[in-house]
Residue, then its C-alpha position, 0 to 999 in steps of 0.5 A: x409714360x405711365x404715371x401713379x398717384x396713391x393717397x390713403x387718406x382722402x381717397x381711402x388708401x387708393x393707387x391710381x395707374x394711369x397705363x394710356x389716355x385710350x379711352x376705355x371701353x371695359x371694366x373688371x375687377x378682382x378683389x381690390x383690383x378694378x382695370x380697364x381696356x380699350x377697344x383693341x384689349x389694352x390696359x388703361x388704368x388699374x386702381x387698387x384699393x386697399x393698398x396698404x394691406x398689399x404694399x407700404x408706400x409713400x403718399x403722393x406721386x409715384x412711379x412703376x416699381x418692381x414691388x408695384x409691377x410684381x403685385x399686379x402681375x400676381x394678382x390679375x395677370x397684367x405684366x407691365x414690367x415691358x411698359x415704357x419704363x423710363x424712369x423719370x425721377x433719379x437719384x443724382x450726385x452734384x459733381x460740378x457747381x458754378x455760380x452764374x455772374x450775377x445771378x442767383x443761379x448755378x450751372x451744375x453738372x449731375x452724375x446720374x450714372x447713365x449720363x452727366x446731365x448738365x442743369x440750371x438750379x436756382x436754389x440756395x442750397x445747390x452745392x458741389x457733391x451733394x446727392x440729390x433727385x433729378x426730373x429729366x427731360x419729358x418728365x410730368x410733375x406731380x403739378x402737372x408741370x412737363x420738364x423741357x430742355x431748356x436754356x437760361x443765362x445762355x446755360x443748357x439746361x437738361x432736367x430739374x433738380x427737386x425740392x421736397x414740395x415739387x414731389x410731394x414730400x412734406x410729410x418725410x425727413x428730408x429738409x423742408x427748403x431748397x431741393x431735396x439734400x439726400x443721406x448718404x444712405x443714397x449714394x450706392x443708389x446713384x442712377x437708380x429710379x429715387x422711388x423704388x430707393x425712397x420707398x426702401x428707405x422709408x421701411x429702414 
């Protein structure tokens, strides 16, 4: 799974493509564009400096969009639209929420389009029809934190609904405690990858 990080002010409005763990046995670079390869001629990383005068994006952890594919793709002719492209962070409707005899925890039942994911949330502002971010399972947090299948309270639990400091979204609109309480705006966009949406909401 391939995984981005962009930051504009530390690292000096770099994205960072992280495509394989191969090593990397070649470098070149077009423009703002520097890419590496493996012994067998695949692509290991792209990093793209600059990115601001190519793309408006959001700060922190992100994920391969179309935006994002298409501008590689035309500038050095690296598709990684057939990448495994699974998108880890989706946007979700809470269509069942119960609370745990005592505990702090509900078990929820997420519609994400696909599928209804069964999950365990132990914030306290989990509610029935909220629209919310889910991390599924095999899914590596920012932080590092890998998402398993997991069981409390005898509960299956099949990803993570996410609050704004597990995504790195301080800097944005979104309430800043418990998980992350999405606009209505995102219903029409329930199933969809949340950081494709996010970025178009963030240009409203």
């Amino acid at each position: 799974m391939l995984t981005l990080f962009y930051n504009k002010t530390t690292l000096h409005d770099t994205l960072i493509i992280n495509v394989s763990n191969n090593l990397t046995i070649k470098v070149e670079h077009k423009d703002d564009f520097v890419y590496g390869f493996d012994g067998n001629n695949m692509i290991t990383f792209i990093n793209i400096f600059h990115l601001s005068n190519y793309l408006v994006l959001p700060e922190g952890y992100l994920y391969l969009s179309t935006d994002i594919a298409n501008l590689i793709l035309e500038k050095i002719g690296i598709n990684l639209n057939d990448s495994n492209n699974v998108f880890p962070f989706v946007v979700g409707k809470v269509i069942e929420c119960i609370l745990i005899e005592n505990t702090h925890l509900h078990f929820c039942r997420v519609d994400i389009q696909q599928e209804i994911l069964s999950i365990v949330c132990g914030a306290d502002n989990i509610r029935k029809d909220l629209l919310v971010v889910i991390a599924r399972v095999d899914t590596i947090m920012p932080n590092g934190l890998l998402i398993n299948r997991s069981k409390l309270m005898g509960y299956d639990s099949y990803g993570m609904i996410c609050s704004v400091r597990e995504l790195n979204l301080q800097k944005h609109q979104f309430n800043k405690e418990g998980i992350i309480e999405l606009p209505n705006y995102f219903t029409k966009d329930i199933g969809k990858n949340f950081m494709d949406v996010f970025v178009n909401f963030c240009k409203k």
